[in-house]
NUFIKE-753902 format. One record per atom (N, C-alpha, C): residue in three letters; x, y, z. Coordinates in steps of 0.2 Angstrom, whole numbers, padded with zeros to 4 digits, always signed. Layout:
BEGIN
ALAXYZ;...
//
This chain:
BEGIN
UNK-0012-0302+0390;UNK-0007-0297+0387;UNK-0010-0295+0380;UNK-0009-0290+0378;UNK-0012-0286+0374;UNK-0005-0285+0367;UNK-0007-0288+0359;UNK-0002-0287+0355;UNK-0004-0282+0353;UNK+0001-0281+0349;UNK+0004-0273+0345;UNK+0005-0274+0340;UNK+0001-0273+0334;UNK+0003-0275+0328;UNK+0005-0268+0322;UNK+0010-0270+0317;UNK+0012-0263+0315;UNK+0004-0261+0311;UNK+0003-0256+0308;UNK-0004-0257+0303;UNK-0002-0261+0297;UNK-0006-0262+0297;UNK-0006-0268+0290;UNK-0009-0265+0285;UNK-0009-0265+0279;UNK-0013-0265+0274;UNK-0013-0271+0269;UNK-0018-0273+0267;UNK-0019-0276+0262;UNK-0019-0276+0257;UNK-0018-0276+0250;UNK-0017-0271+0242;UNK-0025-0272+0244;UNK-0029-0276+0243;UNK-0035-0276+0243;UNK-0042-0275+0246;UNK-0038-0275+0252;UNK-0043-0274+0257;UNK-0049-0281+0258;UNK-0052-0277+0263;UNK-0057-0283+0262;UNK-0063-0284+0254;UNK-0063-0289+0254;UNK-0066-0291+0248;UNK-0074-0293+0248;UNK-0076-0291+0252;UNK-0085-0289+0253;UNK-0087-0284+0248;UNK-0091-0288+0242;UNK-0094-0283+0240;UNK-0089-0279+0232;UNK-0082-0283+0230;UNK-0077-0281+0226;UNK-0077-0288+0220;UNK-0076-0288+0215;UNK-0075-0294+0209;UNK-0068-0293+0210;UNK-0069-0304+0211;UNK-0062-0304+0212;UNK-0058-0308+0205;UNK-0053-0304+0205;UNK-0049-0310+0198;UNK-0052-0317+0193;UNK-0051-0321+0201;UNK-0052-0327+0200;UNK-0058-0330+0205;UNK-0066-0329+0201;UNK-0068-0333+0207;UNK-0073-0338+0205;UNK-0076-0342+0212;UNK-0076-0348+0210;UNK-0081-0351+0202;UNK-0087-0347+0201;UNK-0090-0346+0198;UNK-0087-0345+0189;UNK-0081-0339+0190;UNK-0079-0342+0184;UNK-0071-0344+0183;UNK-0068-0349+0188;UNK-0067-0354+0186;UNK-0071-0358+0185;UNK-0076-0362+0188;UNK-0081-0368+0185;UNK-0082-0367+0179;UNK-0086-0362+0176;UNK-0086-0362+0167;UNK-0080-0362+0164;UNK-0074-0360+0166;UNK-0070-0360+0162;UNK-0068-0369+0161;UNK-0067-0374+0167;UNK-0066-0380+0167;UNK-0072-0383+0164;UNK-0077-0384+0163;UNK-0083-0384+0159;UNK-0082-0383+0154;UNK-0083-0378+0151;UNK-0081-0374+0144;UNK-0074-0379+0141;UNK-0071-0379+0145;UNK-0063-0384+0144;UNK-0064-0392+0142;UNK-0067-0395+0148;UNK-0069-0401+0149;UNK-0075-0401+0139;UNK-0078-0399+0140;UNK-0083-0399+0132;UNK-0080-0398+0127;UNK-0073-0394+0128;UNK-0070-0393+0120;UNK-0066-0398+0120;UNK-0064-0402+0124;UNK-0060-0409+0123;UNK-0064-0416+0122;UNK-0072-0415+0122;UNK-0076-0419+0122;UNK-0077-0427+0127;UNK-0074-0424+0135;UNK-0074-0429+0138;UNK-0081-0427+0144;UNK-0081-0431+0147;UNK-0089-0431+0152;UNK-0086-0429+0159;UNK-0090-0429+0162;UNK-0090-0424+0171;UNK-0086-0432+0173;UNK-0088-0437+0172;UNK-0085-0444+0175;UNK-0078-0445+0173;UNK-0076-0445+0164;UNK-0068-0448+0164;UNK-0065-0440+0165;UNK-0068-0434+0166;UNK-0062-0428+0170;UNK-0060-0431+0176;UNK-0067-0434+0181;UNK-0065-0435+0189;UNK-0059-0440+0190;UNK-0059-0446+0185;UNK-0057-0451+0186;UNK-0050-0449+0182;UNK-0046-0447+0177;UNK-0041-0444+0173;UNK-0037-0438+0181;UNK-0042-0435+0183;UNK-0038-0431+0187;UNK-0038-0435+0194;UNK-0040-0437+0197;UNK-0041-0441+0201;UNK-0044-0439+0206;UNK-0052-0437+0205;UNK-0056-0435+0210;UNK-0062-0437+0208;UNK-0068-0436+0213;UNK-0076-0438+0211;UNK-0079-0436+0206;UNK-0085-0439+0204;UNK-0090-0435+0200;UNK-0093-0429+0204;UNK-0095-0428+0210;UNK-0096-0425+0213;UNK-0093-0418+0214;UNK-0088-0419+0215;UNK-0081-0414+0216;UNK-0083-0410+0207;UNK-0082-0413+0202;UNK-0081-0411+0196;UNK-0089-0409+0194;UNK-0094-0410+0197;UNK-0102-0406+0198;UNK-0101-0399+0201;UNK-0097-0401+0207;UNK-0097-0393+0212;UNK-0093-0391+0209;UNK-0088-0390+0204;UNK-0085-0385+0203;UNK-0087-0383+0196;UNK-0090-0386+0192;UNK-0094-0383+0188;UNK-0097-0379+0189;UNK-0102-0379+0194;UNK-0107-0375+0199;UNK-0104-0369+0202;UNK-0097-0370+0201;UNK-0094-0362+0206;UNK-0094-0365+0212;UNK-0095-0371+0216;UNK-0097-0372+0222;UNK-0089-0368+0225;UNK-0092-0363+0229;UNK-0084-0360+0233;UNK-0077-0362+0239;UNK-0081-0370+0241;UNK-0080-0373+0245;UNK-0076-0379+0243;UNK-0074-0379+0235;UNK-0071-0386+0231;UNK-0062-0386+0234;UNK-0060-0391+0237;UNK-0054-0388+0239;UNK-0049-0386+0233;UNK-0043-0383+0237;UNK-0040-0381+0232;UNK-0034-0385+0229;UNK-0032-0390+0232;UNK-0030-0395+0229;UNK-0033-0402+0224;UNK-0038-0401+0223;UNK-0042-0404+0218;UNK-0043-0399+0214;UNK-0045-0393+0215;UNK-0048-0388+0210;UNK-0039-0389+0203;UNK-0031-0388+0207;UNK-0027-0384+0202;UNK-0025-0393+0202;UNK-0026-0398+0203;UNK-0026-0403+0199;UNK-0031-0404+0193;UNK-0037-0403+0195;UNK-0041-0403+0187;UNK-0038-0397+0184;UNK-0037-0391+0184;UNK-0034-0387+0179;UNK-0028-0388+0175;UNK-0025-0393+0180;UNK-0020-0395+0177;UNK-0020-0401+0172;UNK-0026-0406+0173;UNK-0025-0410+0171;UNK-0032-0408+0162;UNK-0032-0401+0164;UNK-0036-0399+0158;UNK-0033-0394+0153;UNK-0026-0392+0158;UNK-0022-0389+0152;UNK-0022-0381+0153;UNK-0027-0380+0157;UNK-0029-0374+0160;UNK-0024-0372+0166;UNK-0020-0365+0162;UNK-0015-0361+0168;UNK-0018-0354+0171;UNK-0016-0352+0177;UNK-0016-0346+0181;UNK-0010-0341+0182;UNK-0013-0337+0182;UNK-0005-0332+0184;UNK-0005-0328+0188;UNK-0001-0329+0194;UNK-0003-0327+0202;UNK+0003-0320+0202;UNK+0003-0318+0204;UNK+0008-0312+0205;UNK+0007-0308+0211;UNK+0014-0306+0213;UNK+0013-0303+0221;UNK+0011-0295+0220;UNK+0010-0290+0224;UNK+0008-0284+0226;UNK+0013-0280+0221;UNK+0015-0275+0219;UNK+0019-0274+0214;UNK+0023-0272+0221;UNK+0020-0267+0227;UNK+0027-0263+0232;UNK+0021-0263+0237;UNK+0024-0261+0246;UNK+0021-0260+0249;UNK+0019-0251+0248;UNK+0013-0247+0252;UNK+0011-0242+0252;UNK+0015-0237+0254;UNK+0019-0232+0256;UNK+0024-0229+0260;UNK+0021-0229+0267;UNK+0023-0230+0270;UNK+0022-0231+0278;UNK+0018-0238+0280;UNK+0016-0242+0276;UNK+0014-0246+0278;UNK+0016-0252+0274;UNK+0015-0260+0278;UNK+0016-0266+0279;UNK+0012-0271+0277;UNK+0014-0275+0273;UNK+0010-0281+0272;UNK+0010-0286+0277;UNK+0005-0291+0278;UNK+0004-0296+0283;UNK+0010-0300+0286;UNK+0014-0303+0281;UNK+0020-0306+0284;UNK+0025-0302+0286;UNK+0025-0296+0284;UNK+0032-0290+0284;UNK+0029-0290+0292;UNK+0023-0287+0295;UNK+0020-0288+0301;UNK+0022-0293+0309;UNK+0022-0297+0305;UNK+0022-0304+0311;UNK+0019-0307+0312;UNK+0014-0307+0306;UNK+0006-0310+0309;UNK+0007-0317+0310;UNK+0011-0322+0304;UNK+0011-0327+0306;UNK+0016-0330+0311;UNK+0021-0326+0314;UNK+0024-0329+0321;UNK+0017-0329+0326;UNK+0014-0324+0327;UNK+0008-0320+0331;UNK+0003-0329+0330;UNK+0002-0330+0326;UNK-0003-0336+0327;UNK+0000-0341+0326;UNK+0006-0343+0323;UNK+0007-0349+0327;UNK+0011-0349+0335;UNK+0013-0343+0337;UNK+0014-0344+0344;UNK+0008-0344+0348;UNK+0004-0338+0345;UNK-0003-0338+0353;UNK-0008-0343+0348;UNK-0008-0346+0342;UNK-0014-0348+0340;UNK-0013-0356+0335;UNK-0006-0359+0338;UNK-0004-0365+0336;UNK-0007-0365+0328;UNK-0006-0359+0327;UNK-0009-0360+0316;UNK-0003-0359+0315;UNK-0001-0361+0307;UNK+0004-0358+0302;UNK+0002-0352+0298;UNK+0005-0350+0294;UNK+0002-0346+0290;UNK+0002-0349+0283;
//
């Protein structure tokens, strides 16, 4: 059975090839640059936020794969905030992802949530 989705657009589109806000590269210096002006070592960050040495190496590095619930505990725990904000309006005629149904669409035929 074949689905039908309304058109979507994304405010961004795909991101191939676009600089994005926040990426992984710089947040690490920024948590670096952080971690240095407070005078603590890549070991008491891991162990104050409660993660690896290793985790606090990859994300210095930009590593793009640091999860994301470690990543905004170290930024939390370094005092470092974000500011997330939605799409200002959709386009006229068209539909953002969950306005869609994307996420009924894949937890019914693809047992995901969104």
């Amino acid at each position: 059975m074949l689905f039908s989705f309304k058109r979507v657009i994304f405010p961004n589109g795909n991101i191939n090839g676009m600089a994005m806000k926040y990426a992984a590269e710089n947040i690490g210096a920024l948590v670096k640059q952080a971690r240095k002006r407070l005078g603590v070592t890549q070991r008491s960050l891991a162990l104050t936020s409660g993660t690896g040495l290793r985790f606090i190496i990859d994300l210095e590095k930009g590593k793009d794969t640091c999860q994301l619930g470690k990543v905004l505990t170290v930024l939390h725990t370094l005092g470092i905030t974000m500011n997330l904000s939605l799409p200002s309006r959709n386009l006229p005629g068209e539909v953002f992802a969950k306005d869609a149904g994307i996420g009924d669409f894949l937890r019914r035929d693809h047992g995901k949530a969104e």
